[in-house]
mmCIF file of the N, C-alpha and C atoms, coordinates in Angstrom:
data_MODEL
# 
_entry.id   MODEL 
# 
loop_
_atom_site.group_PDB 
_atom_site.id 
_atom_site.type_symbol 
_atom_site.label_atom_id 
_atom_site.label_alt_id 
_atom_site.label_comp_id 
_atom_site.label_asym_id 
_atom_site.label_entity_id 
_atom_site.label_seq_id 
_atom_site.pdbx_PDB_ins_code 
_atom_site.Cartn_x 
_atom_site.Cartn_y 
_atom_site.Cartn_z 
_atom_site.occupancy 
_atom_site.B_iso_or_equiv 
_atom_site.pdbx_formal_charge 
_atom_site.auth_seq_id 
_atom_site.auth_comp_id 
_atom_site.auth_asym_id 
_atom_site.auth_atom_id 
_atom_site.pdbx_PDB_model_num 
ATOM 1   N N  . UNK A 1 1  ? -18.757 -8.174  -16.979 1.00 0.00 ? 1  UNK A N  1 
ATOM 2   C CA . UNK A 1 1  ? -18.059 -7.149  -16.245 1.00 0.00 ? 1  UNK A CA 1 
ATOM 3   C C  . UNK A 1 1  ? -17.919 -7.617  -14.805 1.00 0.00 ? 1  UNK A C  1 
ATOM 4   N N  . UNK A 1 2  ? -16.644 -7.097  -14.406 1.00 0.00 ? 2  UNK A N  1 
ATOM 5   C CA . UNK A 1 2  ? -16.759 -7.804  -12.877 1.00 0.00 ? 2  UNK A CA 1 
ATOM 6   C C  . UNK A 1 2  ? -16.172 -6.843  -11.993 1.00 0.00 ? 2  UNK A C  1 
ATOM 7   N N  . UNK A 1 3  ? -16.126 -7.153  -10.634 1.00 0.00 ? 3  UNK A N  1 
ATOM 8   C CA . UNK A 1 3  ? -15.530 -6.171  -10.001 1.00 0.00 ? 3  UNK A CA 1 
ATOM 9   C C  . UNK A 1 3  ? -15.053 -6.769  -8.673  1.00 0.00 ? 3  UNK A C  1 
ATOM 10  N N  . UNK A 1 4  ? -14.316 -5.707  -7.887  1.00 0.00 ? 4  UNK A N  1 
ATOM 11  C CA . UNK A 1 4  ? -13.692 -6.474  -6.524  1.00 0.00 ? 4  UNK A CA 1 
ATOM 12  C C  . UNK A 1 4  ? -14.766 -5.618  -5.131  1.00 0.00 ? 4  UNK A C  1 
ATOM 13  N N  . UNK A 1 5  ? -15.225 -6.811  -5.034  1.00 0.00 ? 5  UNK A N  1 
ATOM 14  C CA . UNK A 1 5  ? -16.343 -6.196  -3.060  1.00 0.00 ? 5  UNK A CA 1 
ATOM 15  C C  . UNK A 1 5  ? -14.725 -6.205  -1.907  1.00 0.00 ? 5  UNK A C  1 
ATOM 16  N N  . UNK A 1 6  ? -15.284 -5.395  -1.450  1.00 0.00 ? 6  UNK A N  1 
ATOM 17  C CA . UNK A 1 6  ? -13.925 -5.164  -0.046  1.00 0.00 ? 6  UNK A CA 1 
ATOM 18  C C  . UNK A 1 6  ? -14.493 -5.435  0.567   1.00 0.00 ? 6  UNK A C  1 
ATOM 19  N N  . UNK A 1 7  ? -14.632 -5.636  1.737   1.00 0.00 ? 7  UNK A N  1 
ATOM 20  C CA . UNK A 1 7  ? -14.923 -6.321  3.153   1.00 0.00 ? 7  UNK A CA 1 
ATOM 21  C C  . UNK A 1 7  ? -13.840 -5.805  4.372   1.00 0.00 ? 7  UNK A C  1 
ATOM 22  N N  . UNK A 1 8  ? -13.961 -5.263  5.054   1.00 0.00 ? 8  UNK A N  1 
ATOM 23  C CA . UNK A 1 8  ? -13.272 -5.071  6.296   1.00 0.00 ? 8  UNK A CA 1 
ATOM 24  C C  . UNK A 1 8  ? -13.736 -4.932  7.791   1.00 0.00 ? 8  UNK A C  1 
ATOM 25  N N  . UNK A 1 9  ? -12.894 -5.111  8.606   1.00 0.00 ? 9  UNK A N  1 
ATOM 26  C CA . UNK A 1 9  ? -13.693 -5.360  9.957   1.00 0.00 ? 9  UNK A CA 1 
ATOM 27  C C  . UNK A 1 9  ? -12.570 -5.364  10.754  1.00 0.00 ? 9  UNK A C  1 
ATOM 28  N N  . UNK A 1 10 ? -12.517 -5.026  12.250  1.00 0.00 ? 10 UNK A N  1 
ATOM 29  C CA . UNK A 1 10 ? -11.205 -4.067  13.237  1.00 0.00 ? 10 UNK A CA 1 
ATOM 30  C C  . UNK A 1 10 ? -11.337 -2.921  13.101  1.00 0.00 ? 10 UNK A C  1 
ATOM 31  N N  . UNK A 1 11 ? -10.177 -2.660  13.494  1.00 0.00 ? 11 UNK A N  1 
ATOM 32  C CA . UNK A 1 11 ? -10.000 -1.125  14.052  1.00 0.00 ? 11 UNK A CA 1 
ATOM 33  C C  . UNK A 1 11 ? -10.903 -0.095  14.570  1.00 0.00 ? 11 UNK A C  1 
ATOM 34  N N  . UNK A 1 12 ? -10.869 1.311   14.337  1.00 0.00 ? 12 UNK A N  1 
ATOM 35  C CA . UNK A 1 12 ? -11.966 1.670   15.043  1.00 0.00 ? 12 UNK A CA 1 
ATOM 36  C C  . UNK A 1 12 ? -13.385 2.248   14.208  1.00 0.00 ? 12 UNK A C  1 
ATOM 37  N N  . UNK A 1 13 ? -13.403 1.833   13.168  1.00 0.00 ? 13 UNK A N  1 
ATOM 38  C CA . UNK A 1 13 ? -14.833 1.989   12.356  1.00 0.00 ? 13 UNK A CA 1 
ATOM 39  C C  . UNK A 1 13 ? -15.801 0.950   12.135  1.00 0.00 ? 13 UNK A C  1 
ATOM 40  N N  . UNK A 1 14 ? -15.274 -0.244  12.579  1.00 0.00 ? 14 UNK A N  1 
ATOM 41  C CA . UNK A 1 14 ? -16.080 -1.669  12.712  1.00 0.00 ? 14 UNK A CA 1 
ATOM 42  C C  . UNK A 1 14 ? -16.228 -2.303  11.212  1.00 0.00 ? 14 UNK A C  1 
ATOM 43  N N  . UNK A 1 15 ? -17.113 -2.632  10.903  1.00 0.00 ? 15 UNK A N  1 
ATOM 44  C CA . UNK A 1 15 ? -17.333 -3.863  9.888   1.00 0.00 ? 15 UNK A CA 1 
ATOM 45  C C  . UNK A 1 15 ? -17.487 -2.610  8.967   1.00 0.00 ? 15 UNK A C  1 
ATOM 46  N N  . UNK A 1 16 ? -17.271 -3.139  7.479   1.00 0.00 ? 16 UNK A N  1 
ATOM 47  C CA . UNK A 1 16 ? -17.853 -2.454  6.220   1.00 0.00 ? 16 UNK A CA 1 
ATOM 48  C C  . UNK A 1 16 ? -17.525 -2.960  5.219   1.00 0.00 ? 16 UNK A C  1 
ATOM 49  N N  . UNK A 1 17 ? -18.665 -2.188  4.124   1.00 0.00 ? 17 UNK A N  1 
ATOM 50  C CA . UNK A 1 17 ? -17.968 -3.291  2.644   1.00 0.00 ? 17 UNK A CA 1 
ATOM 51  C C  . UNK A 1 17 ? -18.763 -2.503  1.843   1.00 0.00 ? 17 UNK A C  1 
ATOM 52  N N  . UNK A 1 18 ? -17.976 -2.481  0.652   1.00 0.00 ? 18 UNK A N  1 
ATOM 53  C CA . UNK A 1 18 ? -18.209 -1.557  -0.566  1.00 0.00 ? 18 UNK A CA 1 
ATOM 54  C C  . UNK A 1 18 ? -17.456 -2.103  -2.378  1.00 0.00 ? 18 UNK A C  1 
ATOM 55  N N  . UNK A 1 19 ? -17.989 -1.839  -2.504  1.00 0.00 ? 19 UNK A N  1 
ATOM 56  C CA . UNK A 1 19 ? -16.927 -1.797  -4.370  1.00 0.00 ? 19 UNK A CA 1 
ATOM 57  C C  . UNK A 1 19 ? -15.991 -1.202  -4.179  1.00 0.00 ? 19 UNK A C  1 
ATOM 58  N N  . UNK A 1 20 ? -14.439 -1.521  -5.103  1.00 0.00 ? 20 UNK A N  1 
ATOM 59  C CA . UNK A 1 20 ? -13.620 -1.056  -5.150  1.00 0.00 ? 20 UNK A CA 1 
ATOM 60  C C  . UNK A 1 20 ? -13.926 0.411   -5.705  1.00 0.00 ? 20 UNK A C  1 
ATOM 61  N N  . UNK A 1 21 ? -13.250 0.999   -5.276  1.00 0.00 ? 21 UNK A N  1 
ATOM 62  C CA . UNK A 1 21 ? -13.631 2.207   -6.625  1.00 0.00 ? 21 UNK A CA 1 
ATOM 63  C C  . UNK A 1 21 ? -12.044 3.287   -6.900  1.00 0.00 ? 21 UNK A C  1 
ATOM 64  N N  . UNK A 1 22 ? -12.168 3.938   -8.285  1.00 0.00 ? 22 UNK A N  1 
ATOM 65  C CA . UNK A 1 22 ? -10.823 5.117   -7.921  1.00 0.00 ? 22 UNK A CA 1 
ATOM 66  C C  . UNK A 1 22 ? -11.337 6.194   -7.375  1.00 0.00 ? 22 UNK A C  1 
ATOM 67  N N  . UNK A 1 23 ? -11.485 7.017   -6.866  1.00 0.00 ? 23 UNK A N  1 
ATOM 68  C CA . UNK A 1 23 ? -12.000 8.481   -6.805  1.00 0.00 ? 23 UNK A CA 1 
ATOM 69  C C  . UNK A 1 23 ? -13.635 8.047   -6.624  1.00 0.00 ? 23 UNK A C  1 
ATOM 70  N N  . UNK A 1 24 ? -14.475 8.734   -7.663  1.00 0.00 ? 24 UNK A N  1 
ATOM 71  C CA . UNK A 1 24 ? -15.709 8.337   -7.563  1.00 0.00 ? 24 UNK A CA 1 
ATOM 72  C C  . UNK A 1 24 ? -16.071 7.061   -9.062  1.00 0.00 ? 24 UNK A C  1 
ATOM 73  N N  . UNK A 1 25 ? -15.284 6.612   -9.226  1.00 0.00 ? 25 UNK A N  1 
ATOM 74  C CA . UNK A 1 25 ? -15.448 5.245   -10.076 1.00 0.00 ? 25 UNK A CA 1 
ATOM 75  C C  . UNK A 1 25 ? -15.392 4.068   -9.618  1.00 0.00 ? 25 UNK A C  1 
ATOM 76  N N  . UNK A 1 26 ? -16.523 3.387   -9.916  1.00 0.00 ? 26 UNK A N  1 
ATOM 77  C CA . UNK A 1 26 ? -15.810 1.812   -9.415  1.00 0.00 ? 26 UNK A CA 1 
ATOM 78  C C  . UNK A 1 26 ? -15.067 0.943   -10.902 1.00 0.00 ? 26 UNK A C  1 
ATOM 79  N N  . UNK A 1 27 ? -14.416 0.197   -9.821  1.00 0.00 ? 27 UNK A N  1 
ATOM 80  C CA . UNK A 1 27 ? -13.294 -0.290  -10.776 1.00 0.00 ? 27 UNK A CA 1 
ATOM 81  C C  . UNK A 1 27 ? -14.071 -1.506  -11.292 1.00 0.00 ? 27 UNK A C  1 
ATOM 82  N N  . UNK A 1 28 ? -13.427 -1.505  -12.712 1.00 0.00 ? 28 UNK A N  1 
ATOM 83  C CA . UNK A 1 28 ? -13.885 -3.095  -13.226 1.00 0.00 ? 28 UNK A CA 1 
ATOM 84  C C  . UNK A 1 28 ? -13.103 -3.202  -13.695 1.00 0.00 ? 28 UNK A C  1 
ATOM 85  N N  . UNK A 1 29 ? -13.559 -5.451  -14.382 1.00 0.00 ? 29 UNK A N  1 
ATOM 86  C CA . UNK A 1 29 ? -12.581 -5.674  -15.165 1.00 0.00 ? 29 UNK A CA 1 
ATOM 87  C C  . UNK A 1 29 ? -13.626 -6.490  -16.300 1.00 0.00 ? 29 UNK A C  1 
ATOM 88  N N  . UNK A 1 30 ? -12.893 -6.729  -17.755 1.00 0.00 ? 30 UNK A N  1 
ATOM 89  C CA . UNK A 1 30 ? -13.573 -7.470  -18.461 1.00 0.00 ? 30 UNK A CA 1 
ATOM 90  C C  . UNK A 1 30 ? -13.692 -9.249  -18.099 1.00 0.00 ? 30 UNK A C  1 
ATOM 91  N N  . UNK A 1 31 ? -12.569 -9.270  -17.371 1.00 0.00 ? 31 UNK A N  1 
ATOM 92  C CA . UNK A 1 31 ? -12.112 -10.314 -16.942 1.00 0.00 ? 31 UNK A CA 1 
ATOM 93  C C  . UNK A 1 31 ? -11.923 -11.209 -15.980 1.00 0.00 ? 31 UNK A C  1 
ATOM 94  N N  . UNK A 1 32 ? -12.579 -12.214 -15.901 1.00 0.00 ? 32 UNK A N  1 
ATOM 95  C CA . UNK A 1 32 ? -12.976 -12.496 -14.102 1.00 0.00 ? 32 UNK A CA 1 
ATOM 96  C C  . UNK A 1 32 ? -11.388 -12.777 -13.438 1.00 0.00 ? 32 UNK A C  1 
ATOM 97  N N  . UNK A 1 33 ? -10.811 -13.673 -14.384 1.00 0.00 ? 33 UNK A N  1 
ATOM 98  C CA . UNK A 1 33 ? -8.836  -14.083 -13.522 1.00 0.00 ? 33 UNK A CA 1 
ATOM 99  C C  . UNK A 1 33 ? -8.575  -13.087 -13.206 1.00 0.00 ? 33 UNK A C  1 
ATOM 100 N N  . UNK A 1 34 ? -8.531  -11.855 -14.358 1.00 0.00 ? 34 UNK A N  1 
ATOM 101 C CA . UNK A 1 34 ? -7.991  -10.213 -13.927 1.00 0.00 ? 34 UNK A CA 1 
ATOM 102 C C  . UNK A 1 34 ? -8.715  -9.704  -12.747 1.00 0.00 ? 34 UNK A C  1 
ATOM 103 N N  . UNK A 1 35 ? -9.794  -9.985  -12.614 1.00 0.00 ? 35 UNK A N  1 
ATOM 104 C CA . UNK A 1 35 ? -10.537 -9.158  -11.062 1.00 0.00 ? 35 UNK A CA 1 
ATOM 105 C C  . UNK A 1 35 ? -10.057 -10.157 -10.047 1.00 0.00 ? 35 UNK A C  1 
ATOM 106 N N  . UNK A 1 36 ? -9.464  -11.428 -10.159 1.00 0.00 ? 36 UNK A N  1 
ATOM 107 C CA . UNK A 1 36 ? -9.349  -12.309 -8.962  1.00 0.00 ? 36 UNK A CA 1 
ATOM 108 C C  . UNK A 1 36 ? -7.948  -11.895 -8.901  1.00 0.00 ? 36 UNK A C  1 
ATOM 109 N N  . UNK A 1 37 ? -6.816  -11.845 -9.703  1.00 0.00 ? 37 UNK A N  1 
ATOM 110 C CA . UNK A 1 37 ? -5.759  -11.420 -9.243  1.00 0.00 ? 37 UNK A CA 1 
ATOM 111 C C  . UNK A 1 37 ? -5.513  -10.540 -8.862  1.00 0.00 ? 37 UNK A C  1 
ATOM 112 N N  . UNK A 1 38 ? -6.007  -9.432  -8.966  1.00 0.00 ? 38 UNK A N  1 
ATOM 113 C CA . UNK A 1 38 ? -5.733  -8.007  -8.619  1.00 0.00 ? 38 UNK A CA 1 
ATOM 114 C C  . UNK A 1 38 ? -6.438  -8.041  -7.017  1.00 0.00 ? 38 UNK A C  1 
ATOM 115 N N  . UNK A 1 39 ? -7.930  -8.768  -6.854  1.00 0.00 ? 39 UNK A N  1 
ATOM 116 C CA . UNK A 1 39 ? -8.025  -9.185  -5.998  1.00 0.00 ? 39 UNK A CA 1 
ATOM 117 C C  . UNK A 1 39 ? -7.041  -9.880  -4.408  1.00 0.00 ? 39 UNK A C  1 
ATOM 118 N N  . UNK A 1 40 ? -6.463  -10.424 -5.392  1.00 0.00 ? 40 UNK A N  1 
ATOM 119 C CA . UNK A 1 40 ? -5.451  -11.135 -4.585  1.00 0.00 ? 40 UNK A CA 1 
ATOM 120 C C  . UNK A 1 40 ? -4.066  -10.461 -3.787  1.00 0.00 ? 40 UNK A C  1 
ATOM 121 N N  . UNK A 1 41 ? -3.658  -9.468  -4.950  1.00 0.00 ? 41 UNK A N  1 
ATOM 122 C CA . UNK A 1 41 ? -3.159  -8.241  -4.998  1.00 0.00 ? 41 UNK A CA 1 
ATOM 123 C C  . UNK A 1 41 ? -3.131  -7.752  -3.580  1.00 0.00 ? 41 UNK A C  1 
ATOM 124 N N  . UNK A 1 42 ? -4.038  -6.995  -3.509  1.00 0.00 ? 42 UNK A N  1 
ATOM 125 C CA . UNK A 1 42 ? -4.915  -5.965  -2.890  1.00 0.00 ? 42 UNK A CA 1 
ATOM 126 C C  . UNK A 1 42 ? -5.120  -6.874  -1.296  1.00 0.00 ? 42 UNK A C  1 
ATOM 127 N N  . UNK A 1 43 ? -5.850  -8.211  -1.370  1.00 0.00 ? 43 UNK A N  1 
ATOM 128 C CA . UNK A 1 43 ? -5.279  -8.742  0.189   1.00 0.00 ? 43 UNK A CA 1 
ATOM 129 C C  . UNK A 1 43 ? -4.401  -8.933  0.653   1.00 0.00 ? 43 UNK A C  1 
ATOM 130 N N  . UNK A 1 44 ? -3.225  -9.406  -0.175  1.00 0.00 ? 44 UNK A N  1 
ATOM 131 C CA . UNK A 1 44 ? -1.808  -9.967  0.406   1.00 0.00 ? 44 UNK A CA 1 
ATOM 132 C C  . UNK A 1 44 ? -1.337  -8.655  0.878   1.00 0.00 ? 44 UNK A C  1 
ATOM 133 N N  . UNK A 1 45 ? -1.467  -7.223  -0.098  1.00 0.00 ? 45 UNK A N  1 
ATOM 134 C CA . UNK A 1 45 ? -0.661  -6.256  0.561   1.00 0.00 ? 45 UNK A CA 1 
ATOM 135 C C  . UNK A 1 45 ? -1.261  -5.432  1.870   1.00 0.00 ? 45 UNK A C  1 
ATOM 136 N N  . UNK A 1 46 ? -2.494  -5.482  2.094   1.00 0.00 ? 46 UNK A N  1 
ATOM 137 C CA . UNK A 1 46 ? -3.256  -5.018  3.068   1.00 0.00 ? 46 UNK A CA 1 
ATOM 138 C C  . UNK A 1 46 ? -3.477  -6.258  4.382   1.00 0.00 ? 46 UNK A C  1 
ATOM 139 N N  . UNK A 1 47 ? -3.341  -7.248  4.306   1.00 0.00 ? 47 UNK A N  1 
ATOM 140 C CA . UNK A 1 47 ? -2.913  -8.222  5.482   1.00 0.00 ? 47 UNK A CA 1 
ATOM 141 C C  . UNK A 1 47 ? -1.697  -8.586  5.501   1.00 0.00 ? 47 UNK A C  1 
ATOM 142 N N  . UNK A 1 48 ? -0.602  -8.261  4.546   1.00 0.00 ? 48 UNK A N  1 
ATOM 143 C CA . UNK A 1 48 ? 0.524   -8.495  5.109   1.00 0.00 ? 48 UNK A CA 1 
ATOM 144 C C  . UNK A 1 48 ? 1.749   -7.645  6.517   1.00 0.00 ? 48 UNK A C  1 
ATOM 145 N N  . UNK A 1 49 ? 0.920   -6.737  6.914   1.00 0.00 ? 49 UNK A N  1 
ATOM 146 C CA . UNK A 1 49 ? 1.314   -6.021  7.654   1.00 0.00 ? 49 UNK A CA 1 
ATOM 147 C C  . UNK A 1 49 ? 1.118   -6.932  9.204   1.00 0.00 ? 49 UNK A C  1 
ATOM 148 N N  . UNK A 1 50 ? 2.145   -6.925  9.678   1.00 0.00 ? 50 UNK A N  1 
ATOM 149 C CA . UNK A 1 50 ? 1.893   -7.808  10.767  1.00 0.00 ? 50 UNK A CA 1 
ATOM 150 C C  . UNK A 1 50 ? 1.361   -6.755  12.555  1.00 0.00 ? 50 UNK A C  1 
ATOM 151 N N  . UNK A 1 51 ? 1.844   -5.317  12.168  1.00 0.00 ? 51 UNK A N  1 
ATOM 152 C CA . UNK A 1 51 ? 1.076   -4.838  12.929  1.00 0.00 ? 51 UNK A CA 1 
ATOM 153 C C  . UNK A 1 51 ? -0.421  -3.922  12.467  1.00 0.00 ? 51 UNK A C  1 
ATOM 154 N N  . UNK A 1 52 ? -1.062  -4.169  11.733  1.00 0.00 ? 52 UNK A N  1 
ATOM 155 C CA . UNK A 1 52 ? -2.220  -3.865  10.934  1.00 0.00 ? 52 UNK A CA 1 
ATOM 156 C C  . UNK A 1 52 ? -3.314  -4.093  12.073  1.00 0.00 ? 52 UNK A C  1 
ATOM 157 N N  . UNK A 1 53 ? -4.163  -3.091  12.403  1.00 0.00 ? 53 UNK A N  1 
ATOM 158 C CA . UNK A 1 53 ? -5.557  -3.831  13.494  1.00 0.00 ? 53 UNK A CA 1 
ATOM 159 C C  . UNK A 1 53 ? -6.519  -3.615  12.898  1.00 0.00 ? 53 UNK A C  1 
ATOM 160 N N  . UNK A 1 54 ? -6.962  -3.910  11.540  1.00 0.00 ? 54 UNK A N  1 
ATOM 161 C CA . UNK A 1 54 ? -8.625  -4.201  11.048  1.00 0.00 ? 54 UNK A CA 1 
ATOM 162 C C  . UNK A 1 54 ? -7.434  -5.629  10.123  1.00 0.00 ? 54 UNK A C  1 
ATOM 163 N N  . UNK A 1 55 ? -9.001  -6.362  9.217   1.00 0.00 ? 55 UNK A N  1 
ATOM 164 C CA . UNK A 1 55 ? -8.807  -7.288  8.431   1.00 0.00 ? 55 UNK A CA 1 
ATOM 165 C C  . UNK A 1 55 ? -9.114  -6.949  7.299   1.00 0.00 ? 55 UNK A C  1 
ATOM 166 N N  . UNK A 1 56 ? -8.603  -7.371  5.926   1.00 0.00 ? 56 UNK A N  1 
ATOM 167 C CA . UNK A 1 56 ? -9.073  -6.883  4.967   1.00 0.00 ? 56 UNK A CA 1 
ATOM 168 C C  . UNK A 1 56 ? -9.628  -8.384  3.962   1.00 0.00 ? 56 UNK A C  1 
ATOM 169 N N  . UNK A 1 57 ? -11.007 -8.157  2.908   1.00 0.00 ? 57 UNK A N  1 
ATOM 170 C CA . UNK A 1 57 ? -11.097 -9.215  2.462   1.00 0.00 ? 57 UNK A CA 1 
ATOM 171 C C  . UNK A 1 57 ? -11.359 -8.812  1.022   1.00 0.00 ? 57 UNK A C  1 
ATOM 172 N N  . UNK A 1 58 ? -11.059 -9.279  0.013   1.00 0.00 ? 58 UNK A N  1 
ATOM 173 C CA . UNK A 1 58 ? -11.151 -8.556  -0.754  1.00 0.00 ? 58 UNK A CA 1 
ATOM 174 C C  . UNK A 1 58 ? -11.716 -10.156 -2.062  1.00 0.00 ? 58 UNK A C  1 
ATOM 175 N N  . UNK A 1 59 ? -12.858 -9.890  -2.757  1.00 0.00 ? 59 UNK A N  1 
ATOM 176 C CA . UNK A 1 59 ? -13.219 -11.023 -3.562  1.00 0.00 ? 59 UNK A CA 1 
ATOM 177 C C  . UNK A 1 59 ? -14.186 -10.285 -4.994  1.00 0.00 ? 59 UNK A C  1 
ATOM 178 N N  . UNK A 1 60 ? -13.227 -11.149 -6.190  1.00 0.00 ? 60 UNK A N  1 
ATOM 179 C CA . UNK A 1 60 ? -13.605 -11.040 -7.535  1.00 0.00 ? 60 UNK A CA 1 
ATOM 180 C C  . UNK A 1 60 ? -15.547 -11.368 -7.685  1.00 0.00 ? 60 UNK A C  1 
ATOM 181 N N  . UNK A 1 61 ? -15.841 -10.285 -8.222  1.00 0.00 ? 61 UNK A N  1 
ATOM 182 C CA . UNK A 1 61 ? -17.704 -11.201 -8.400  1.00 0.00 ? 61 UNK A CA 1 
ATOM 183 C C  . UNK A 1 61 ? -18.322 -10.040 -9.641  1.00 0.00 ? 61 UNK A C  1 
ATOM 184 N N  . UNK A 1 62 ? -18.920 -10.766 -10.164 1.00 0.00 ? 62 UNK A N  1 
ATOM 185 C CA . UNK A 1 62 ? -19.845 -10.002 -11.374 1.00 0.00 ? 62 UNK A CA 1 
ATOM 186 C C  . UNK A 1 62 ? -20.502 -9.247  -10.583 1.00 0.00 ? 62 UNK A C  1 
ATOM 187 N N  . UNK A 1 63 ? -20.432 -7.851  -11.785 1.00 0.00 ? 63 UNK A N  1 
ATOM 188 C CA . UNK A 1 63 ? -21.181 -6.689  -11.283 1.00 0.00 ? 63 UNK A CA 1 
ATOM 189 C C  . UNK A 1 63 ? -22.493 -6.824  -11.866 1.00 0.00 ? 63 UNK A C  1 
ATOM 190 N N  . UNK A 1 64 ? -23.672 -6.678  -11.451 1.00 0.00 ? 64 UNK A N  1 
ATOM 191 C CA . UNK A 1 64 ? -24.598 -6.747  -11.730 1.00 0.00 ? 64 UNK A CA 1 
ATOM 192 C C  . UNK A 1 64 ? -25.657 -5.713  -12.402 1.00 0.00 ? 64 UNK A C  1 
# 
């Protein structure tokens, strides 16, 4: 089982990092490519904003 850690840091709440989650679920996948792409997903559209002021990092890893 795997899942996506967020990572962010800027703006005005400072550093943080958590599991993806929907609502009160965290998201998984059976599949590690599937958690890295969606992964991938999820940074390109959240740093592609060129006036955006936090960073976003977003990485596939077994849930433990």
């Amino acid at each position: 089982m795997f899942g996506i850690w967020c990572e962010v840091w800027g703006g005005r709440l400072g550093t943080r990092a958590s599991w993806l989650c929907l609502g009160d679920e965290q998201v998984t996948f059976d599949d590690l490519g599937e958690a890295e792409r969606a992964a991938a997903n999820l940074q390109a559209a959240r740093n592609g904003n060129p006036h955006r002021v936090a960073t976003f990092r977003y990485t596939a890893m077994r849930v433990s």
